[in-house]
Every structure is written in C-alpha cells, then in structure tokens.
C-alpha positions in Angstrom: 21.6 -23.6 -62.7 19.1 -26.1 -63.1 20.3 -30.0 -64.7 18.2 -32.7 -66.5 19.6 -36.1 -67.1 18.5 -38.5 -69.6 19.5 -41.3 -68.6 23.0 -42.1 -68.9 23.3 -40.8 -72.6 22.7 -36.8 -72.2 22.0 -34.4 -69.7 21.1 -30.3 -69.7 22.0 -27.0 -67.9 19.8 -24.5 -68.3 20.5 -20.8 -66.6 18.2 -17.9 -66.4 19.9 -14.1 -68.2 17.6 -11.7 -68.3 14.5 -12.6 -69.5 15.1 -15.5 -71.1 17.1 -19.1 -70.9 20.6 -20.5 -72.2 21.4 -24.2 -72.4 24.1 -26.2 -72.9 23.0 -30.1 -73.6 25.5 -33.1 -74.0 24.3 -36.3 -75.7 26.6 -39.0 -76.3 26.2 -41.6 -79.1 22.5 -43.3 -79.4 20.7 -40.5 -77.5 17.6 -39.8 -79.0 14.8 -37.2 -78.4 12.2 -40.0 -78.8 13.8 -42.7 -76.8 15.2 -40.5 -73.6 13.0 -37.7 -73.8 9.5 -38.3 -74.9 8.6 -40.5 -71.8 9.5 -38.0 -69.7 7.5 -35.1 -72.2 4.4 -37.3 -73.4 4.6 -35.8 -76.4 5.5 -37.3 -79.8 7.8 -34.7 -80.4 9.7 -31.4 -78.8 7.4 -28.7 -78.4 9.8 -26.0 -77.6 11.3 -23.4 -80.1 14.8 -23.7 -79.9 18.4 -22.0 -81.8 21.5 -24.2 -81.3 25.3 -24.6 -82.5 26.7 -28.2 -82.5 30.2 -27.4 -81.0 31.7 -30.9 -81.8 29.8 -34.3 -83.6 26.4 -34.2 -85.6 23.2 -34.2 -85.0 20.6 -34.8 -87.1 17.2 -32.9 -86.9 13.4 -34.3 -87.8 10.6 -31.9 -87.7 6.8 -32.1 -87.6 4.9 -32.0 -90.9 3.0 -28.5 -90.9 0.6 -28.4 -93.8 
C-alpha cells in the first residue's frame, strides 16, 4: 500500500489489483485540491481520470472548461 499526506487535512491509500489502482482518500474540513495538492502537482488542476463514492460529508467538484 502506498500513502500521501497533504498536510494535516487529507491523506491517500492507493493499492495495486490487477491491472489497475483503488484509493481510498480522507480530507477533513478546508482541504482543497488547489491549496494542498497543486504545489505538490504543478498543475492548475487534477490531471487524472477518476470514479469516486463520497461515503460520509460532501464534496464539491470544479472541472476544466473543454470547448
């Protein structure tokens, strides 16, 4: 199992099955992509395809413009 922390406000677990990866990501309240993430990334936003669930809370969701 492989962890990322951000910070003290979320961290990830990421496992290999098969051929592809599962996550499970905590983030507690005032954890944002762009402030605890995009240091790290350099990007202005998440460049990874992703599915999730939100098991307890909300979480709210911007994406890129695509023309």
């Amino acid at each position: 199992m492989r962890r990322a922390r951000f910070n003290d406000k979320g961290q990830v677990e990421l496992v290999s099955v098969g051929g592809g990866v599962v996550g499970r990501a905590t983030f507690q309240p005032g954890w944002k992509w762009s402030d605890h993430v995009k240091p790290i990334a350099g990007t202005d936003s998440c460049q990874a395809a992703h599915v999730g669930y939100v098991i307890s809370g909300r979480q709210r969701i911007r994406m890129d413009r695509r023309h």
